[in-house]
NUGUKE-187429 format. One record per atom (N, C-alpha, C, O, CB): residue number from 0; residue in three letters; atom name; x, y, z. Coordinates in pm, 1 decimal, decimal comma, padded with zeros to 6 digits. Each point is the difference from the previous one (the first is absolute). Last residue first. Glycine has a CB too. Example, Ala and Ser with C-alpha at 12.3 -4.5 7.8 and 13.67 -1.06 7.14 Angstrom:
NUGUKE-187429
    i   aa  at         X         Y         Z
    1  SER   N   01285,0  -00225,0   00708,0
    1  SER  CA   00082,0   00119,0   00006,0
    1  SER   C  -00077,0   00109,0   00073,0
    1  SER   O   00050,9   00110,8   00016,9
    1  SER  CB   00067,5  -00173,6  -00231,4
    0  ALA   N  -00089,4  -00509,2   00207,5
    0  ALA  CA  -00089,0   00119,0   00000,0
    0  ALA   C   00090,0   00120,0   00000,0
    0  ALA   O   00103,6  -00001,9   00066,5
    0  ALA  CB  -00292,8  -00115,4   00058,1
end
This chain:
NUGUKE-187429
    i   aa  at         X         Y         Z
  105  UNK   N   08372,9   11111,2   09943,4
  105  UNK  CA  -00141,2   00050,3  -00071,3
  105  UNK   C   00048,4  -00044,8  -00113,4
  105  UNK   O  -00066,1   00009,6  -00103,4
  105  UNK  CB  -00036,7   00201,3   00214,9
  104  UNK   N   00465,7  -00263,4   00180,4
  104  UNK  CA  -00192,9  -00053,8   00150,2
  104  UNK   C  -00046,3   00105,3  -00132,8
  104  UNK   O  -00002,8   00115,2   00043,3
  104  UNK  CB   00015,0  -00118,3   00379,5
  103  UNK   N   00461,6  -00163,4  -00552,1
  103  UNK  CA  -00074,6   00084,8  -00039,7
  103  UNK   C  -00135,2  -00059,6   00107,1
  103  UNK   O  -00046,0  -00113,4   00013,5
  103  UNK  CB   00172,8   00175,6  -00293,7
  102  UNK   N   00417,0  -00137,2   00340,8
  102  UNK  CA  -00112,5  -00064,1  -00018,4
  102  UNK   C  -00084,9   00135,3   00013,1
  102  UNK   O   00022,4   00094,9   00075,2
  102  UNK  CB   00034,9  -00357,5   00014,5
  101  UNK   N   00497,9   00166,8  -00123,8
  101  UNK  CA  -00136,6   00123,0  -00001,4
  101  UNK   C  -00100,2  -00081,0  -00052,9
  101  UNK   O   00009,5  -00051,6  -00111,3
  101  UNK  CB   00105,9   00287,5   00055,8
  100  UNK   N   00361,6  -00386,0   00260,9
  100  UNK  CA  -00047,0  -00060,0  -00085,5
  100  UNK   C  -00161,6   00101,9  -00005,6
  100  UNK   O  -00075,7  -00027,6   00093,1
  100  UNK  CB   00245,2  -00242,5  -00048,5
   99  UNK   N   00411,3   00245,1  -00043,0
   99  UNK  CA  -00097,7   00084,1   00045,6
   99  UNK   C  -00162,5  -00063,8  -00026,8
   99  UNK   O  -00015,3  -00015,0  -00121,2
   99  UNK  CB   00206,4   00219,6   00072,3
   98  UNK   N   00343,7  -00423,3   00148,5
   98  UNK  CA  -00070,9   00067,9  -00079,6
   98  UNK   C  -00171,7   00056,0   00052,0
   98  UNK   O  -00062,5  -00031,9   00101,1
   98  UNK  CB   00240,2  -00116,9  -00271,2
   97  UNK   N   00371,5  -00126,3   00272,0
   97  UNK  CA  -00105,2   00109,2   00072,3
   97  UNK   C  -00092,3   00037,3  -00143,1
   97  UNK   O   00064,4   00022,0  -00102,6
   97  UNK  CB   00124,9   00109,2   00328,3
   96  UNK   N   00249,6  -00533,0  -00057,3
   96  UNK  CA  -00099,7   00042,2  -00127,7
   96  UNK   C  -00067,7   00083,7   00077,9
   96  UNK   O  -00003,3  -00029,0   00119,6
   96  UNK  CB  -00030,4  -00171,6  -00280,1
   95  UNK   N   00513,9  -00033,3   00253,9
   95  UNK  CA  -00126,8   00078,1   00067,6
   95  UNK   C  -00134,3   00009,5  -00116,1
   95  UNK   O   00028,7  -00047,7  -00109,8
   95  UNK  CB   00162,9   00216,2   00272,9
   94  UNK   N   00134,8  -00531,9  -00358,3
   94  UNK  CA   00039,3   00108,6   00158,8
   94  UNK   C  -00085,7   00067,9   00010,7
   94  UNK   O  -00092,7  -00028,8  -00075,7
   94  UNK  CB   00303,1   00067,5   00079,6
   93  UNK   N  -00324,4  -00497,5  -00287,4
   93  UNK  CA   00101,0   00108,5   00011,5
   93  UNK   C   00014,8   00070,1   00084,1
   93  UNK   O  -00045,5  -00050,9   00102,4
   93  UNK  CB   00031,5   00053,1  -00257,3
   92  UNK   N  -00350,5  -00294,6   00076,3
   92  UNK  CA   00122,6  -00063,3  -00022,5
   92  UNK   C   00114,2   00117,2  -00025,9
   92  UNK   O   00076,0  -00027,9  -00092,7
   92  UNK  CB  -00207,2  -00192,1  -00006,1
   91  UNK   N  -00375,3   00127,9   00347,6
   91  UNK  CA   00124,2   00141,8  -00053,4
   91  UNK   C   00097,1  -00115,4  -00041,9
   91  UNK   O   00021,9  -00095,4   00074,7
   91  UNK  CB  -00030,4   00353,7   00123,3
   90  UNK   N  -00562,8  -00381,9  -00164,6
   90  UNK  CA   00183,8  -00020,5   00057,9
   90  UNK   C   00062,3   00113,0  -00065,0
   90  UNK   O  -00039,2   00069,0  -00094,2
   90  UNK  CB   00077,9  -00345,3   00098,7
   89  UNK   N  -00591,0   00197,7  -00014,5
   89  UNK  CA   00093,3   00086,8  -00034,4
   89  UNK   C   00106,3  -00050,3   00099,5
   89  UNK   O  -00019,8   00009,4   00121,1
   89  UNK  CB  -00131,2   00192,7  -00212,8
   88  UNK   N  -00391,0  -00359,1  -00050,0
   88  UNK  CA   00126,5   00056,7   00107,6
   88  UNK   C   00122,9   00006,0  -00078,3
   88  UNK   O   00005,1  -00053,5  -00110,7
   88  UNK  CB  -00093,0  -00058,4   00328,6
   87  UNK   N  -00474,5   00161,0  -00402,0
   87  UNK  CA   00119,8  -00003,8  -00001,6
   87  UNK   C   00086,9  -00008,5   00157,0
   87  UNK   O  -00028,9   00071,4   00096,0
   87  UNK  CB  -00033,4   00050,0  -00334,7
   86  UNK   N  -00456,2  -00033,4  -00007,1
   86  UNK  CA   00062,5  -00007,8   00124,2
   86  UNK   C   00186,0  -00065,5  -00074,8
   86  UNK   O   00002,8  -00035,8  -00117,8
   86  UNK  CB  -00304,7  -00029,6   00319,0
   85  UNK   N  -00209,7   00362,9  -00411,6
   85  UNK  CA   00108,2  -00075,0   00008,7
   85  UNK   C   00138,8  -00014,8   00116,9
   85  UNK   O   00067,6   00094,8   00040,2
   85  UNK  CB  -00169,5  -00048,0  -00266,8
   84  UNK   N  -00291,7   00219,2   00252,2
   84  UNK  CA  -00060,9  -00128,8  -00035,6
   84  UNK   C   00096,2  -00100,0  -00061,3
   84  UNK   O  -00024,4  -00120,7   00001,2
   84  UNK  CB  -00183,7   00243,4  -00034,6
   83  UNK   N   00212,4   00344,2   00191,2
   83  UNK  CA   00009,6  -00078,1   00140,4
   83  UNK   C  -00044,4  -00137,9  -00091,2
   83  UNK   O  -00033,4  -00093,3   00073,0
   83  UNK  CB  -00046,9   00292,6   00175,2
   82  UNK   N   00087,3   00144,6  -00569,7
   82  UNK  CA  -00005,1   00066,1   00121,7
   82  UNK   C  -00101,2  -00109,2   00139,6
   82  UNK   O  -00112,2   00000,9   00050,5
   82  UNK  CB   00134,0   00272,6  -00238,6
   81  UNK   N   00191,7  -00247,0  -00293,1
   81  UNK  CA  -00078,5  -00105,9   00019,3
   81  UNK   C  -00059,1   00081,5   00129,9
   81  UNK   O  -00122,9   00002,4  -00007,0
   81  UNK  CB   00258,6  -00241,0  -00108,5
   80  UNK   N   00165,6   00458,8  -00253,4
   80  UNK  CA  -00140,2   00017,4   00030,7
   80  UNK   C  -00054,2  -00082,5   00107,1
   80  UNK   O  -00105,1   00052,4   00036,9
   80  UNK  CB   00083,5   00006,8  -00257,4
   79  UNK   N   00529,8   00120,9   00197,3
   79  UNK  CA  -00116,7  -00124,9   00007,8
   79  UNK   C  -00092,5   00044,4  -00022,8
   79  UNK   O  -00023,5   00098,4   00070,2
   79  UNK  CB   00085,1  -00218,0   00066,9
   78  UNK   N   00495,2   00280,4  -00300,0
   78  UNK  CA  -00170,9  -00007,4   00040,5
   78  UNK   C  -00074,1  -00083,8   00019,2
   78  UNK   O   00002,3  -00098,8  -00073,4
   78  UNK  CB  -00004,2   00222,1  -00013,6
   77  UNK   N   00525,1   00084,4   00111,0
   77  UNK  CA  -00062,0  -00139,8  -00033,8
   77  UNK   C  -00162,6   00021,8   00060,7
   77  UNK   O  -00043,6   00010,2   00114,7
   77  UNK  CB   00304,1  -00177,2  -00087,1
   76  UNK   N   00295,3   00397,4  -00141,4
   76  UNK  CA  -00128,4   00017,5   00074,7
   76  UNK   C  -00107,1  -00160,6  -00084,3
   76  UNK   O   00016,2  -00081,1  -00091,1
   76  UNK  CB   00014,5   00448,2   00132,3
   75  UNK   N   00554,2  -00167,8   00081,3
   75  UNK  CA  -00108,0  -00079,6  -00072,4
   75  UNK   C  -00164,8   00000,1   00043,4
   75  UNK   O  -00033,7  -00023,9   00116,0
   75  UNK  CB   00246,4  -00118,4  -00147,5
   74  UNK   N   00256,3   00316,8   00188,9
   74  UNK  CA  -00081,9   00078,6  -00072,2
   74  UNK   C  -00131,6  -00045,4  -00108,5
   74  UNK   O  -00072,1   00056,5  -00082,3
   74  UNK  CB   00297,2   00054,4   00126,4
   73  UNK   N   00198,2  -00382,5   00116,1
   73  UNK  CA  -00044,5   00097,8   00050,9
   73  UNK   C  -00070,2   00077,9  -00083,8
   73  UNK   O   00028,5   00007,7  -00119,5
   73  UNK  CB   00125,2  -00029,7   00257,7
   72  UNK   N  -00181,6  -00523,5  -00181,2
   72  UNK  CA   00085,0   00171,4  -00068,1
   72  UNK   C  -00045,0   00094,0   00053,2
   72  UNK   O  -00120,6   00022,1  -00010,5
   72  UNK  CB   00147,7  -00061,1  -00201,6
   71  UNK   N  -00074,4  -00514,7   00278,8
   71  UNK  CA  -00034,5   00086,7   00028,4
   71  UNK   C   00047,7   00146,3  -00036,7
   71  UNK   O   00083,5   00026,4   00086,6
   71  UNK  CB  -00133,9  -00203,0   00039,6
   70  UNK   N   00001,6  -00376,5  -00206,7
   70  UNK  CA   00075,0   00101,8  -00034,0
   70  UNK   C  -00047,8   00169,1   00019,2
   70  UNK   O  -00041,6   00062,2  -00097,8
   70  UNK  CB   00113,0  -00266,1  -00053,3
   69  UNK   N  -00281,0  -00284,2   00230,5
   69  UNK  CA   00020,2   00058,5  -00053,3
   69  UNK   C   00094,6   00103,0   00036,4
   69  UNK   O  -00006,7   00022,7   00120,8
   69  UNK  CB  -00171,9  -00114,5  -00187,1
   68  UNK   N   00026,3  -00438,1   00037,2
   68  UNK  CA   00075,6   00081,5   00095,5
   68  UNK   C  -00057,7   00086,3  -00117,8
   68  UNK   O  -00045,7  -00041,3  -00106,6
   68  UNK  CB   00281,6  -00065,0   00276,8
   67  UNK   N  -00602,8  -00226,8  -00070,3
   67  UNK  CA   00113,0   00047,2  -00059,3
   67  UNK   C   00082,9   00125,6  -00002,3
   67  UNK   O  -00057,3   00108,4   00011,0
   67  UNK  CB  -00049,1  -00248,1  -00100,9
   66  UNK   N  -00290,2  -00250,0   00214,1
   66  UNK  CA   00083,8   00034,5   00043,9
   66  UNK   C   00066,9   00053,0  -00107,0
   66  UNK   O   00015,1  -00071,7  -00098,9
   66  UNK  CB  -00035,6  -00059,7   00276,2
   65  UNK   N  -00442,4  -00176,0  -00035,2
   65  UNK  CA   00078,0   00073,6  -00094,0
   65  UNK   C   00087,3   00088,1   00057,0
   65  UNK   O  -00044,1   00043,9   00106,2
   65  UNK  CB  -00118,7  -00064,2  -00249,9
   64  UNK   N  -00230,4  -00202,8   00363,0
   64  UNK  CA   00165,7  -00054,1   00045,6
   64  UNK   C   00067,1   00078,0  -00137,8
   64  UNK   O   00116,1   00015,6   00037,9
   64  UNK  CB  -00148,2  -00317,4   00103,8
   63  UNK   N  -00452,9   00435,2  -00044,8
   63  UNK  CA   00017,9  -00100,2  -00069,3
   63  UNK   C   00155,9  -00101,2   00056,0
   63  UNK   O  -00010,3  -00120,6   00022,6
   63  UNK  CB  -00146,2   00288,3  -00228,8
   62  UNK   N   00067,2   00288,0   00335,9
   62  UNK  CA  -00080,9  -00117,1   00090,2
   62  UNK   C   00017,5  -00092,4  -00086,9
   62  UNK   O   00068,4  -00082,5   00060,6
   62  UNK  CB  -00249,3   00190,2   00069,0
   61  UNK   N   00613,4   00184,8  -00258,3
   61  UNK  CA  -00192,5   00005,0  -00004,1
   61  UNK   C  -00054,1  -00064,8   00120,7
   61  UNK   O   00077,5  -00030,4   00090,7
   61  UNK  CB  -00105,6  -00003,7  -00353,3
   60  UNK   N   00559,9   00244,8   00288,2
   60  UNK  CA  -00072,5  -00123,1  -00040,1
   60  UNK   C  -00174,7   00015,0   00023,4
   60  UNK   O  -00064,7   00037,0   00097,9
   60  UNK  CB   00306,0  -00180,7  -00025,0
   59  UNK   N   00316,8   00363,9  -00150,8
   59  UNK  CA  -00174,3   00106,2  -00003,5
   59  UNK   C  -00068,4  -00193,2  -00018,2
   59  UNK   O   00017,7  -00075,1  -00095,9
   59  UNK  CB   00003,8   00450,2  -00116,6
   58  UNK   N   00520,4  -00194,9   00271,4
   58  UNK  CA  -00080,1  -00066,7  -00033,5
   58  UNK   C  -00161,1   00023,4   00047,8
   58  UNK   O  -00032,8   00074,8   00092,1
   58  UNK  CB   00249,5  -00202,6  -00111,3
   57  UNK   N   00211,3   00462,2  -00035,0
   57  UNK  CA  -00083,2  -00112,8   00087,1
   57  UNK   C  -00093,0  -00091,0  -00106,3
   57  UNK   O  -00042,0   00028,3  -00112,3
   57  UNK  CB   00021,9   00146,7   00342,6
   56  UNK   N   00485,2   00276,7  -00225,0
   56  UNK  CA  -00060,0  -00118,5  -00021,5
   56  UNK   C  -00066,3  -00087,0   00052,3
   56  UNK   O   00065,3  -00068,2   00079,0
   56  UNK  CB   00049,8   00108,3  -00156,4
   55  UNK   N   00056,9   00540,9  -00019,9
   55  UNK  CA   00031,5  -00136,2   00125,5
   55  UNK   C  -00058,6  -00168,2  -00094,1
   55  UNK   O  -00007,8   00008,2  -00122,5
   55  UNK  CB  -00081,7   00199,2   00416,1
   54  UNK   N   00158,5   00439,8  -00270,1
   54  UNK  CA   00019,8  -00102,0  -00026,7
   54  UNK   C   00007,1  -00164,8   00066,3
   54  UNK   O   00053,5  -00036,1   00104,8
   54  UNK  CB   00011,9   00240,8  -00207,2
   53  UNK   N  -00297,5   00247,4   00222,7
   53  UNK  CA   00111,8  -00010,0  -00023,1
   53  UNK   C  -00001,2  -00135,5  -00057,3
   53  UNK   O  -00093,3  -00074,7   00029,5
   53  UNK  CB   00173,6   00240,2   00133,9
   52  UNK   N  -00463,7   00086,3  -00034,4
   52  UNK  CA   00060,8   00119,2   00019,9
   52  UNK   C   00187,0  -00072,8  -00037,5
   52  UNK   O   00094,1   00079,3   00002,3
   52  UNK  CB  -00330,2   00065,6   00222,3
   51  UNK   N  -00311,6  -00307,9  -00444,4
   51  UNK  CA   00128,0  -00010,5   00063,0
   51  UNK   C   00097,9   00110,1   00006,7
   51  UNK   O   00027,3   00071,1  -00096,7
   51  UNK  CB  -00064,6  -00277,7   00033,9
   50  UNK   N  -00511,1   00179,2   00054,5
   50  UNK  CA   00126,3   00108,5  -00100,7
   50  UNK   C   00094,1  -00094,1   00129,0
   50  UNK   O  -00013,7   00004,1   00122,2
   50  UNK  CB  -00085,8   00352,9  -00249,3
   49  UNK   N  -00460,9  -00468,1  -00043,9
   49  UNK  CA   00149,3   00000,1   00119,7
   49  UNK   C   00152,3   00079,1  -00062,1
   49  UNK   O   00038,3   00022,4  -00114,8
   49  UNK  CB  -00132,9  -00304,5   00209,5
   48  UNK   N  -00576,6   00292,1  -00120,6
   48  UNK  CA   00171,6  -00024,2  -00086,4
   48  UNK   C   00101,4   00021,2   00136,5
   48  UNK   O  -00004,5   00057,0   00109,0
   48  UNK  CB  -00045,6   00084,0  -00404,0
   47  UNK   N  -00546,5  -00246,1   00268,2
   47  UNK  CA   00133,7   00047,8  -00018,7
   47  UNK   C   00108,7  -00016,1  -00055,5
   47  UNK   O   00021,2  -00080,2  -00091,0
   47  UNK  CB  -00095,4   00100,7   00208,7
   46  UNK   N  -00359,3  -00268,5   00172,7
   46  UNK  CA   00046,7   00091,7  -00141,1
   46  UNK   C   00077,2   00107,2   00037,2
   46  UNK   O   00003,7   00060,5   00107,1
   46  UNK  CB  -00204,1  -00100,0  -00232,5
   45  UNK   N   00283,4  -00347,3   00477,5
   45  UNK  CA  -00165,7   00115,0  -00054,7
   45  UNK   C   00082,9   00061,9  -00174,7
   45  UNK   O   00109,2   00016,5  -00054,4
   45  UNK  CB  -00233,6   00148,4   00407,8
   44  UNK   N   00325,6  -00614,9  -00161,8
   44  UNK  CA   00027,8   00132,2   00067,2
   44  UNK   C  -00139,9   00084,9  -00076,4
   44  UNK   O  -00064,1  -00029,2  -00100,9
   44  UNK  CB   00387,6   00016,0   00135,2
   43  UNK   N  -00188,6  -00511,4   00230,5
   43  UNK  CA  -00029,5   00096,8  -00106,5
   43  UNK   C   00002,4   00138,9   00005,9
   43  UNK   O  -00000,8   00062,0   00106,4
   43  UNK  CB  -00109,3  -00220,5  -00150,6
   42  UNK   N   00317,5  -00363,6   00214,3
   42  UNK  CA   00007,5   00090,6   00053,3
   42  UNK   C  -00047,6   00076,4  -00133,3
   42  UNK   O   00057,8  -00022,6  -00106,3
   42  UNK  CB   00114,0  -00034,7   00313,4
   41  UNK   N   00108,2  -00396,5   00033,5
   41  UNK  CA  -00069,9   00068,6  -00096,4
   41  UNK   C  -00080,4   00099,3   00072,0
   41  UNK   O  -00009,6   00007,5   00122,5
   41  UNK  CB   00009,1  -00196,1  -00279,8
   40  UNK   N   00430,7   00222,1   00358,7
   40  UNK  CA  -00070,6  -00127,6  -00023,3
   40  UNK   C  -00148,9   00006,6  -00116,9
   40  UNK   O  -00029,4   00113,6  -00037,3
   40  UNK  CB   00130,8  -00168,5   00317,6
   39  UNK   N   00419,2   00246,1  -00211,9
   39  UNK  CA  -00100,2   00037,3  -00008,7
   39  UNK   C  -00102,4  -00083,7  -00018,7
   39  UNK   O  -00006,9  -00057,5  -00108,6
   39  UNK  CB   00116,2   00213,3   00061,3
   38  UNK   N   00435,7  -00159,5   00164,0
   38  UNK  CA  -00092,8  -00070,8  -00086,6
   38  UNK   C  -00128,6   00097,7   00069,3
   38  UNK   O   00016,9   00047,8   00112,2
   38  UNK  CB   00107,9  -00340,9  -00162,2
   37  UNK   N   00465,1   00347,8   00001,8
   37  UNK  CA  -00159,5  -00020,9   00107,1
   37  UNK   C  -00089,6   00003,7  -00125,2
   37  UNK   O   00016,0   00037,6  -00116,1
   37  UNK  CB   00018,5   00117,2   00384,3
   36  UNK   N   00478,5  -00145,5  -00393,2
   36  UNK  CA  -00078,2  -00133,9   00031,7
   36  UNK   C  -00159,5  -00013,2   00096,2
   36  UNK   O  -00062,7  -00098,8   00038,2
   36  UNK  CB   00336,6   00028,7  -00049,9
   35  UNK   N   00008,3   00536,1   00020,9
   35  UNK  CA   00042,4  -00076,4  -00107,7
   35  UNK   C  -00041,9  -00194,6   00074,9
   35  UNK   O   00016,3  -00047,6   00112,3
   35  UNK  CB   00227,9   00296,2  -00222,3
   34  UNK   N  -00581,9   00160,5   00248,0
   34  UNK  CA   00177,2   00009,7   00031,7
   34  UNK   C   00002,6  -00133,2  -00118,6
   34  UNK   O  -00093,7  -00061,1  -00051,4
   34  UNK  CB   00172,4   00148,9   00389,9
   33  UNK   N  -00459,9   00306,9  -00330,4
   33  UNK  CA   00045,7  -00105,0  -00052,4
   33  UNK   C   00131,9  -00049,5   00036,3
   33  UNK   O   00096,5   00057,5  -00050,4
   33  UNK  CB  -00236,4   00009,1  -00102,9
   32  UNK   N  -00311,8   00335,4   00137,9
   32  UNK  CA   00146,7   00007,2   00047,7
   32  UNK   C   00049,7  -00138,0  -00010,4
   32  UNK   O  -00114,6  -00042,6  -00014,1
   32  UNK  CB   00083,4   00236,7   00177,3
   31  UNK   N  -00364,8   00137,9  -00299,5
   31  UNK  CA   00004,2  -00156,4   00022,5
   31  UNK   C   00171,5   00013,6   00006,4
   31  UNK   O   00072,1   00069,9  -00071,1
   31  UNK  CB  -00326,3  -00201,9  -00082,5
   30  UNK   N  -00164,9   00553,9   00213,2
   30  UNK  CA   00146,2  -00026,7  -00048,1
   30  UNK   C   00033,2  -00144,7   00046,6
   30  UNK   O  -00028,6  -00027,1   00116,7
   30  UNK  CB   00108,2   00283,8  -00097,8
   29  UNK   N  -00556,2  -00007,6  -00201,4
   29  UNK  CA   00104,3  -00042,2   00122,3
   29  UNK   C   00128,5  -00056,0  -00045,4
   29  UNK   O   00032,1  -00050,1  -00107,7
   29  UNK  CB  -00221,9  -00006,7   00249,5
   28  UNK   N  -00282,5   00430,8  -00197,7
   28  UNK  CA   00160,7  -00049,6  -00030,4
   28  UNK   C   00082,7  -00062,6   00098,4
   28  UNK   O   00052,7   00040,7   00103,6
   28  UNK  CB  -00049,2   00134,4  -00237,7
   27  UNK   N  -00570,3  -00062,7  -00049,4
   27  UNK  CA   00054,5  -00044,9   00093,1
   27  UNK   C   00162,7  -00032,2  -00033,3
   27  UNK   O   00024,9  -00093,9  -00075,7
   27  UNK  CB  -00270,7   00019,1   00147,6
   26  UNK   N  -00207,7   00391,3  -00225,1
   26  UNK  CA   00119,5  -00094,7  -00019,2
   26  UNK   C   00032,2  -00030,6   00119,9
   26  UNK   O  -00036,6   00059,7   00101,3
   26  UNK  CB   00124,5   00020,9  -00293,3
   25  UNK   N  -00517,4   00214,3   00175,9
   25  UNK  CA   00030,9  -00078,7  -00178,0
   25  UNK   C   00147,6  -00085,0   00011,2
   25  UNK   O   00012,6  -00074,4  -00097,2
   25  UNK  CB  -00129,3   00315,7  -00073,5
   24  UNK   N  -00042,3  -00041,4   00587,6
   24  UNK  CA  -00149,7  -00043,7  -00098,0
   24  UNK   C   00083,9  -00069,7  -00062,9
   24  UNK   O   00029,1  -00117,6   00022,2
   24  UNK  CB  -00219,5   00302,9  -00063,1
   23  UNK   N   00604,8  -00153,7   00255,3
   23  UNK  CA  -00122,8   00132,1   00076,4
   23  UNK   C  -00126,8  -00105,3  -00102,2
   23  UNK   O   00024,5  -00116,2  -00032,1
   23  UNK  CB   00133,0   00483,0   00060,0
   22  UNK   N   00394,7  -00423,9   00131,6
   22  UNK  CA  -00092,1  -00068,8  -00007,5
   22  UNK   C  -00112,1   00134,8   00025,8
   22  UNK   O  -00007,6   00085,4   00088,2
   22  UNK  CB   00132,4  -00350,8  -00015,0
   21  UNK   N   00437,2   00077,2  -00054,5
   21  UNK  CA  -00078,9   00093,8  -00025,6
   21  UNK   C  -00168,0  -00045,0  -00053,8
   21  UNK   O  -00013,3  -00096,9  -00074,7
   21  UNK  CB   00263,4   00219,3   00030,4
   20  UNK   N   00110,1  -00417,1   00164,5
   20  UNK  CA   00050,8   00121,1   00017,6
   20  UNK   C  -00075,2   00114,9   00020,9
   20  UNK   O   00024,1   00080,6   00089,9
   20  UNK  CB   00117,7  -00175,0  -00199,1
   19  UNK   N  -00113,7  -00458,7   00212,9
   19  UNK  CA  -00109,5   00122,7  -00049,7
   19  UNK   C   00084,3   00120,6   00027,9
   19  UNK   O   00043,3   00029,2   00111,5
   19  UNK  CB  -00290,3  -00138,8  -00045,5
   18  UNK   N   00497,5  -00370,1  -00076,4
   18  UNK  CA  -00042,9   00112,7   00084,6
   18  UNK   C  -00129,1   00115,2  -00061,4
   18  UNK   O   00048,7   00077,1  -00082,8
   18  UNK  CB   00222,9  -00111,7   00169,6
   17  UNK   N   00021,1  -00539,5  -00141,6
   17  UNK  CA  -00101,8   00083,1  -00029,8
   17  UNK   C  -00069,7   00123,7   00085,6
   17  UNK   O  -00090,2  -00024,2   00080,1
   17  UNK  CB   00076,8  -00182,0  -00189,2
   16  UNK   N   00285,5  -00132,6   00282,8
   16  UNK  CA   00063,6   00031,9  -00180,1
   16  UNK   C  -00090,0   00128,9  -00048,1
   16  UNK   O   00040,0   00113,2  -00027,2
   16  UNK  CB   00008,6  -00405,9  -00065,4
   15  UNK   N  -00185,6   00087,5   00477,1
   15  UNK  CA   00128,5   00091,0   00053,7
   15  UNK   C   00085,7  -00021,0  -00084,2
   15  UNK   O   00120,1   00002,0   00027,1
   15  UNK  CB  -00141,0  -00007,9   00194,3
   14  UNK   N  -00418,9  -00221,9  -00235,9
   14  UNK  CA  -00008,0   00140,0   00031,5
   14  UNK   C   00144,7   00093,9   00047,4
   14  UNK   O   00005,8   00111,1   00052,5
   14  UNK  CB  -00254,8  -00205,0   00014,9
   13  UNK   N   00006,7  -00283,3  -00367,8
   13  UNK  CA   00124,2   00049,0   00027,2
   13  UNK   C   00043,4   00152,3   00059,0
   13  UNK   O   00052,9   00102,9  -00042,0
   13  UNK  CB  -00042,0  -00273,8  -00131,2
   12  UNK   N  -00456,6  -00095,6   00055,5
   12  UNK  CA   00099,1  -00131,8   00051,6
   12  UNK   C   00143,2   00023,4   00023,9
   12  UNK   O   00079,5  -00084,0   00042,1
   12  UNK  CB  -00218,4  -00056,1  -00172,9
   11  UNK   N  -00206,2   00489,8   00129,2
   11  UNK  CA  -00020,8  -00083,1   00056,5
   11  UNK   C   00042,2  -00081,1   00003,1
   11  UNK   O  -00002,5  -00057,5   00108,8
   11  UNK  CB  -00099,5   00121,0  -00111,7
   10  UNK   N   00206,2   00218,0  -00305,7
   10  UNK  CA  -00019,9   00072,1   00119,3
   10  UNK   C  -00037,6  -00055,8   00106,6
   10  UNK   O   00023,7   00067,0   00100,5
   10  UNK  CB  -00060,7   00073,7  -00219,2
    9  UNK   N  -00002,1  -00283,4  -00326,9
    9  UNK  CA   00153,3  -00017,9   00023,0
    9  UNK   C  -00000,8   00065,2   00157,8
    9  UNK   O   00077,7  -00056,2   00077,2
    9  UNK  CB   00035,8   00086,5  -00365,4
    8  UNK   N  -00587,4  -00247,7   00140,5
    8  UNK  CA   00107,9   00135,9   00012,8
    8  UNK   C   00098,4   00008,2   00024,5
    8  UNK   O   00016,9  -00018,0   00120,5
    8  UNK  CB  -00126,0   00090,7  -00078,2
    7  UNK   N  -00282,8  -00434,0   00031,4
    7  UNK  CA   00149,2  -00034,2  -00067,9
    7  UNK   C   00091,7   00104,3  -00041,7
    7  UNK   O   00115,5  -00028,0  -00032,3
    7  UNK  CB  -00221,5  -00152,1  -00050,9
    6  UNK   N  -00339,6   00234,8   00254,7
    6  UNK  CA   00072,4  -00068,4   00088,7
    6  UNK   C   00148,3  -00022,5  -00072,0
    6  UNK   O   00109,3   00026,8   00049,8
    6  UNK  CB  -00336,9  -00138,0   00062,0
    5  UNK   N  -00091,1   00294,2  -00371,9
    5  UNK  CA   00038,6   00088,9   00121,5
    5  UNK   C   00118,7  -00049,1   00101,6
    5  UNK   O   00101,3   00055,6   00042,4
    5  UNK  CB  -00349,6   00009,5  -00057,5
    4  UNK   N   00008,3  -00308,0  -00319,2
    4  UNK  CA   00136,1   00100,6  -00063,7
    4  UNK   C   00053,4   00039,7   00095,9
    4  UNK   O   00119,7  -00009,9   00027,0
    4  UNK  CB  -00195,5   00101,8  -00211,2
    3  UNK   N  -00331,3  -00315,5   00333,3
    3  UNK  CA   00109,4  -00077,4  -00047,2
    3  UNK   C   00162,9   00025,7  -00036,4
    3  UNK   O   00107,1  -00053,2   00029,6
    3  UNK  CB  -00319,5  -00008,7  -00090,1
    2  UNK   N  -00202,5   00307,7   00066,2
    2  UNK  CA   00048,4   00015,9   00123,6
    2  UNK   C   00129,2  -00115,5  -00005,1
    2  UNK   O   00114,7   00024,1   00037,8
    2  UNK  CB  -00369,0   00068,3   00084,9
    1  UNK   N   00056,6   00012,0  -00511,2
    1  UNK  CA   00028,7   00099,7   00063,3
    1  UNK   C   00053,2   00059,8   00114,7
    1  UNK   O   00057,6   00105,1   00028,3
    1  UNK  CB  -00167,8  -00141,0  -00148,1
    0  UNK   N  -00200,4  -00322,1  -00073,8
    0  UNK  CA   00136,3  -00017,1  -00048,0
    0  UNK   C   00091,4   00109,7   00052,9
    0  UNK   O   00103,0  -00052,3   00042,7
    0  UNK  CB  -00191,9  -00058,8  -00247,9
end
């Protein structure tokens, strides 16, 4: 299953939204960048948390087809345990969006 996740890494289906900032053993920081109406195809992220760096709005759709906009707040943080096992894609319905997203490798 694992490799599966692997393959589907925001880092792999979006590689020029998505930048690795910083990276050693224990984390990995990447910065997801977003123009107003681009879409993110589905796609998982490793355990962790995301810190939005500004305000904005998207819609977030499951593998199932479920869908729903959310409302984004600077400074908002958001945790995963699933680490690569839940998949999602992601539209911007608003103007730029950037946020941080720190995945835990232990």
């Amino acid at each position: 299953m694992a490799a599966k996740a692997l393959a589907k890494h925001i880092l792999k289906v979006a590689p020029k939204s998505a930048k690795v900032v910083f990276e050693n053993d224990a984390v990995r920081v990447i910065v997801i960048t977003m123009n107003k109406g681009q879409r993110i195809p589905m796609h998982s992220h490793n355990k962790g948390f995301s810190y939005s760096l500004n305000a904005g709005k998207i819609r977030s759709t499951s593998e199932d087809g479920r869908s729903r906009a959310i409302d984004v707040k600077r400074g908002e943080i958001s945790w995963s345990e699933t680490d690569g096992m839940e998949t999602h894609a992601v539209e911007n319905l608003g103007g730029v969006l950037r946020e941080l997203s720190i995945e835990f490798k232990r």
